[in-house]
N, C-alpha and C positions, 0 to 999 in steps of 0.2 A: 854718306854714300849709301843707293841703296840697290840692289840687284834689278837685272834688269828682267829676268825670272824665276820664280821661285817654285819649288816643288810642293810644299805643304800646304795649310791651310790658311797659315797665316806670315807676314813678314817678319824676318830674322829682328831685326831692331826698330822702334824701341820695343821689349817686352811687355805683354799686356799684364795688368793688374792681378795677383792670384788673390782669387778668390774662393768660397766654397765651393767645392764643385757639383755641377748637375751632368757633367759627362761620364758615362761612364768609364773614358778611356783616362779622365783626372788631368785630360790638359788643361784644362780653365783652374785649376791648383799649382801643376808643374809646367807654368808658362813657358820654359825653356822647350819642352818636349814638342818632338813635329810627329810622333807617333806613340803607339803607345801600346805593350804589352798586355793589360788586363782586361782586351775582350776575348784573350785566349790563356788567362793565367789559372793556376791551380789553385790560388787565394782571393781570385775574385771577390766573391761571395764575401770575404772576412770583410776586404777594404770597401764593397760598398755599403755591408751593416756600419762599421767603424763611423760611415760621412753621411750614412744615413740617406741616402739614395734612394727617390719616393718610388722610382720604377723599375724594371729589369727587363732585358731585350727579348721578345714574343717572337721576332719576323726577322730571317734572314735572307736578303738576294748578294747570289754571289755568282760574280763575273768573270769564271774562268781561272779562280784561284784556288791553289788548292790547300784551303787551308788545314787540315789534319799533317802536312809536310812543310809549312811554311811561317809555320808560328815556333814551336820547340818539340818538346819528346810527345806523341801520339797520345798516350793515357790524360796528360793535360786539356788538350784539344779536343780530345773524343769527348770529356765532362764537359768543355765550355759548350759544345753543340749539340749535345743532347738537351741544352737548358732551352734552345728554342720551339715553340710550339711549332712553329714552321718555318719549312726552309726552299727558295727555288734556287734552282742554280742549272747555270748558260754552262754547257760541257761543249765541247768537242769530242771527250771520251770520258766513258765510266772513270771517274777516280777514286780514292781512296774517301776524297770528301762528298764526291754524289750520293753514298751510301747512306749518307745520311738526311740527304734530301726528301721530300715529299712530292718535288716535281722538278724532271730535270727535261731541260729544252735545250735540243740539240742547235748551238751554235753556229756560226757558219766562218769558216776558219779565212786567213788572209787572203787565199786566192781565191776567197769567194765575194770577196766585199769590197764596198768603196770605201775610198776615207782621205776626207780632205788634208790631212796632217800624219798620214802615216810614217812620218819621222818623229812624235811628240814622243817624248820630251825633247826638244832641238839637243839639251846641250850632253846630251850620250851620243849624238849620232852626226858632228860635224868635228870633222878634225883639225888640231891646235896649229897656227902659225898661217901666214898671208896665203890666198887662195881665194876661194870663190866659197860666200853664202847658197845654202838650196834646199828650195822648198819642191820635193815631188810629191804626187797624190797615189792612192793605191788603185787600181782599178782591175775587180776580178776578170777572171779567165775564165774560170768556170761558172756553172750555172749552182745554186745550192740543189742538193739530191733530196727525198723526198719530205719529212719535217725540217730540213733546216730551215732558219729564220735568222737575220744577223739581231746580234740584242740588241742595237738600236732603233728596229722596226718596233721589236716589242714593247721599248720603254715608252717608244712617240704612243701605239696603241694604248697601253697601259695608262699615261699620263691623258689622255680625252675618256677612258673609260671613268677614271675617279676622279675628272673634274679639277684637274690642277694643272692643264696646260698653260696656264698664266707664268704659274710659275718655273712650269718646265722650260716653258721659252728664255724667262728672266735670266735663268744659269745658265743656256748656252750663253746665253749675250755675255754675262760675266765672265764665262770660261774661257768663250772666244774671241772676249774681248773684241768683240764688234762694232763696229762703228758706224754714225748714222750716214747714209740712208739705208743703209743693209742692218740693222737690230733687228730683230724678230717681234713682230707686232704679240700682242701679250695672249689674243683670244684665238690668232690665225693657227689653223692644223697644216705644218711643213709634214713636207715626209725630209728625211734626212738626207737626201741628193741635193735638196731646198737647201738645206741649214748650209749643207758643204759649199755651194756655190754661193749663198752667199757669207761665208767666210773668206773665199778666195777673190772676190770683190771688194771684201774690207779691205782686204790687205793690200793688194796691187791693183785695184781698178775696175768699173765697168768691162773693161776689153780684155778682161783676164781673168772671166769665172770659169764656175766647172768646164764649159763646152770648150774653152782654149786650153784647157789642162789636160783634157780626157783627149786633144792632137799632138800637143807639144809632152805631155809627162811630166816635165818640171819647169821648173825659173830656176835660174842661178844669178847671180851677181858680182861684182870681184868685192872683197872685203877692203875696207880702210884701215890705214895702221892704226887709228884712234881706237877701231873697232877692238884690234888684236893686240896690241901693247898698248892700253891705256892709261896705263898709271901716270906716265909725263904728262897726260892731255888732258888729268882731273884734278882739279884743286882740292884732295879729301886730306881725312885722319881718317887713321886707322888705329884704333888705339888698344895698345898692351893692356894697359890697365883698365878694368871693367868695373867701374864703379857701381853699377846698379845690381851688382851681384849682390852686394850684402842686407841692401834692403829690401830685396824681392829674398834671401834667405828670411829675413827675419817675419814679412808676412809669410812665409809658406808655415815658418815654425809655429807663429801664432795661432795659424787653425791647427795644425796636425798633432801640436803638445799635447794639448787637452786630452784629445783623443788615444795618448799614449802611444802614436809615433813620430818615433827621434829623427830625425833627419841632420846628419852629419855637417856643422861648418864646414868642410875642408872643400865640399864639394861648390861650395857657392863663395870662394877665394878670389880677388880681385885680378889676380896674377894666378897664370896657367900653372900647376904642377903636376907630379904625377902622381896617381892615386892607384893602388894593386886594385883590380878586380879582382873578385871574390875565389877564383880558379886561382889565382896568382899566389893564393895564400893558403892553400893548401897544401898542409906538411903529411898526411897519412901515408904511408908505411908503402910501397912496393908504388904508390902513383907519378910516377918518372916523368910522362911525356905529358905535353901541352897541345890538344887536338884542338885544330880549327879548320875548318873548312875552305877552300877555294872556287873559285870560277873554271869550271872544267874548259878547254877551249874548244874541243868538241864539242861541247852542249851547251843552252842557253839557260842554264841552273836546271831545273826540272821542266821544266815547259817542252822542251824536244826530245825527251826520252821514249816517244811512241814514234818515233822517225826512224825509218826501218834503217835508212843508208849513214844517218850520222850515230845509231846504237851500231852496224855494223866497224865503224870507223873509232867508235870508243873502244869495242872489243879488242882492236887493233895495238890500241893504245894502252900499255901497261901498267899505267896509272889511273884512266878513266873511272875503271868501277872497282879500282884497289885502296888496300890503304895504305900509306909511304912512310917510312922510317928513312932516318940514317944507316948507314951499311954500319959503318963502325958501331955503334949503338946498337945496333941488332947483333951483331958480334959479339959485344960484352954481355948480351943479355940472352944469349944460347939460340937466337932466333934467326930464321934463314928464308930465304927468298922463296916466295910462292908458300909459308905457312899459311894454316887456318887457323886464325885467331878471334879470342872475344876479345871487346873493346870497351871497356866497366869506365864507371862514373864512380864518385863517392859512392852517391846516391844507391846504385845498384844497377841502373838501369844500362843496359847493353846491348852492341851490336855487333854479329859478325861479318870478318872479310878476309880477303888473303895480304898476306904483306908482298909490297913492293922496296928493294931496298936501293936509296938511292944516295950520292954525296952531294946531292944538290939542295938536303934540307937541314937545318939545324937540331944538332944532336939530342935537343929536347924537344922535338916537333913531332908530329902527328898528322898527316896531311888526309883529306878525306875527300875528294871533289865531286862534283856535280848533284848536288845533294838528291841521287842517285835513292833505288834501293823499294822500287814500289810494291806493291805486294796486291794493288787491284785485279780483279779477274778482266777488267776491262779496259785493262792495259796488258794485252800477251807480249809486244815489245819489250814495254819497260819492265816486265814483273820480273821479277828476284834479279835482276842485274843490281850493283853498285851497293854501295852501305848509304845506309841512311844518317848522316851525322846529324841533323836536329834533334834523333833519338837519346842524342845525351845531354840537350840542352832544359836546365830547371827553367821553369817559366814562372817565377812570385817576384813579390819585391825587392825580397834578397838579395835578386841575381840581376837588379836592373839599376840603372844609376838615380838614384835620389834628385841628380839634377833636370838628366833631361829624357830620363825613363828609356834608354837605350839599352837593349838584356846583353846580360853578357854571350859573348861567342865566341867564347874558348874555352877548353874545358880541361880539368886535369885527370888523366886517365890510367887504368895499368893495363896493360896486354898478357890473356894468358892463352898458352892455345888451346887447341881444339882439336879431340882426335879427327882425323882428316880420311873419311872415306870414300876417296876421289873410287 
């Protein structure tokens, strides 16, 4: 069985070979891993001397992420991007990670742009059970205002100014999995209205590129039960037991021994169990509650916290930019509704917020959402609203799993307050 798509870089099964690694991020090591923590870890530097890593990252483009908020606690992230010589990066707005930038090019945000798949990744944005398939396209409203530029103009630019439009074309075709007569000849300069129409001709026909989409909006289709309950209508295994676990543990041990890191059997076990993350086994003294972070429903994690009408509709919301306890638990622990509290790690590292108390969370929970809490000047919406929970997350090897480099995200905390001079 194999998916019919995948989010990462490469296919879930079979695992590719671990070998030494030349990524810096160590998946060509930890072949399980579809991401990877160490190009914002505190210990960088140790693991790629440790593997011996003949080069280090010079050039960063970054595309509307922000990463000083999206990797773990800020002090880690601020070292990892201070290591670049240079940095561009597509904003919409000053963030906390522009500042670090050497050149920042004003984006041009959804209702300024086209895009042939403004539903990708399909499988976030179609809903479970029989109904109707749909594919719609984006089509701005507005005009961009005076430097905007969408970053796909930039890249097509970019990619004919140093001469690799060969290969710039080769990726759409991969990415978009195109089909012939619509691939993208390897020398030809598209502008990206090109690329998009002819994606939408791969997929459904000459008589249904961009010019039938930018009348009609979308295709829809009805789905097949094969489609939506598939499991009767395929002849797979699925199988419990993972046997290629232990051989791919015992190449990863062969490089990493030497080199004097241990890396845990339990983790690479043919048969699923359960293993405490590193929070989960902390016993210090006054650390009670287990903070994890949620999906605020108000907001779209951080990305809409400069939206004037859904920051006024979180403020509304008593949870949005608080942090949540159990009632009873706040009760045993002298603590009351609307406090100003710090929110400590082992580590030290801390943030503050007001408590929200509620019977809706588990009496050793810590709830934190929207990972909220910016502090850019070029964010006056977002700045000082909500707590920032990545600011308690360790970012090394420690706190990531050996198998498939996923950090941990939750964290064990103590609440103490704060004089409060509302």
């Amino acid at each position: 069985m194999t998916v019919g798509m995948w989010m990462g870089q490469h296919y879930p099964y079979p695992a590719a070979e671990p070998r030494i690694p030349t990524n810096l991020g160590l998946q060509d090591l930890f072949v399980l891993g579809m991401i990877s923590p160490f190009f914002g870890s505190s210990d960088q530097e140790v693991l790629w001397e440790k593997f011996r890593l003949p080069y280090r990252p010079e050039v960063l483009v970054n595309f509307g992420s922000n990463l000083m908020m999206a990797i773990g606690n800020s002090e880690a992230a601020a070292k990892a991007l201070e290591r670049y010589k240079f940095i561009v990066s597509f904003d919409l707005f000053l963030t906390e990670t522009s500042q670090f930038a050497d050149i920042v090019l004003p984006d041009a945000s959804y209702l300024q742009t086209l895009d042939s798949r403004s539903n990708f990744p399909f499988i976030f944005s179609l809903p479970a059970g029989m109904g109707e398939w749909c594919w719609p396209i984006r089509q701005p409203v507005l005009p961009p205002e005076a430097e905007q530029r969408p970053f796909t103009d930039v890249l097509l630019e970019l990619a004919d100014r140093l001469g690799i439009r060969a290969d710039f074309n080769a990726a759409y075709n991969a990415s978009m999995n195109l089909q012939a007569p619509y691939r993208l000849a390897p020398e030809r300069n598209y502008t990206f209205e090109e690329i998009c129409d002819m994606e939408l001709k791969s997929n459904f026909g000459p008589d249904r590129g961009l010019d039938w989409f930018k009348v009609h909006g979308l295709i829809k289709w009805k789905k097949e039960p094969e489609e939506v309950y598939w499991r009767p209508f395929v002849n797979v295994r699925v199988p419990i037991y993972w046997e290629p676990m232990v051989s791919i543990w015992e190449k990863i041990t062969a490089i990493c021994e030497p080199l004097g890191i241990s890396i845990p059997r339990e983790y690479y076990e043919p048969l699923p169990s359960f293993l405490p993350c590193g929070s989960h086994q902390c016993e210090a003294p006054g650390f009670d509650f287990y903070a994890f972070y949620y999906r605020d429903i108000v907001h779209t994690n951080s990305y809409t916290m400069e939206n004037p009408w859904l920051d006024e509709a979180a403020r509304l919301d008593p949870h949005s930019y608080n942090v949540t306890i159990n009632a009873e638990t706040a009760a045993r622990h002298g603590l009351r509704n609307g406090q100003l509290v710090w929110v400590e790690n082992e580590s030290g590292k801390k943030v503050k917020g007001r408590l929200r108390l509620s019977e809706m969370i588990h009496v050793e929970g810590l709830g934190i959402g929207a990972c909220a809490g910016h502090w850019s000047d070029g964010m006056p919406v977002a700045k000082n609203k909500g707590v920032f929970f990545n600011e308690l997350l360790e970012i090394d090897f420690d706190h990531v799993s050996p198998n498939n480099l996923n950090l941990d995200l939750c964290v064990k905390v103590r609440i103490t307050p704060v004089e409060d001079r509302r």
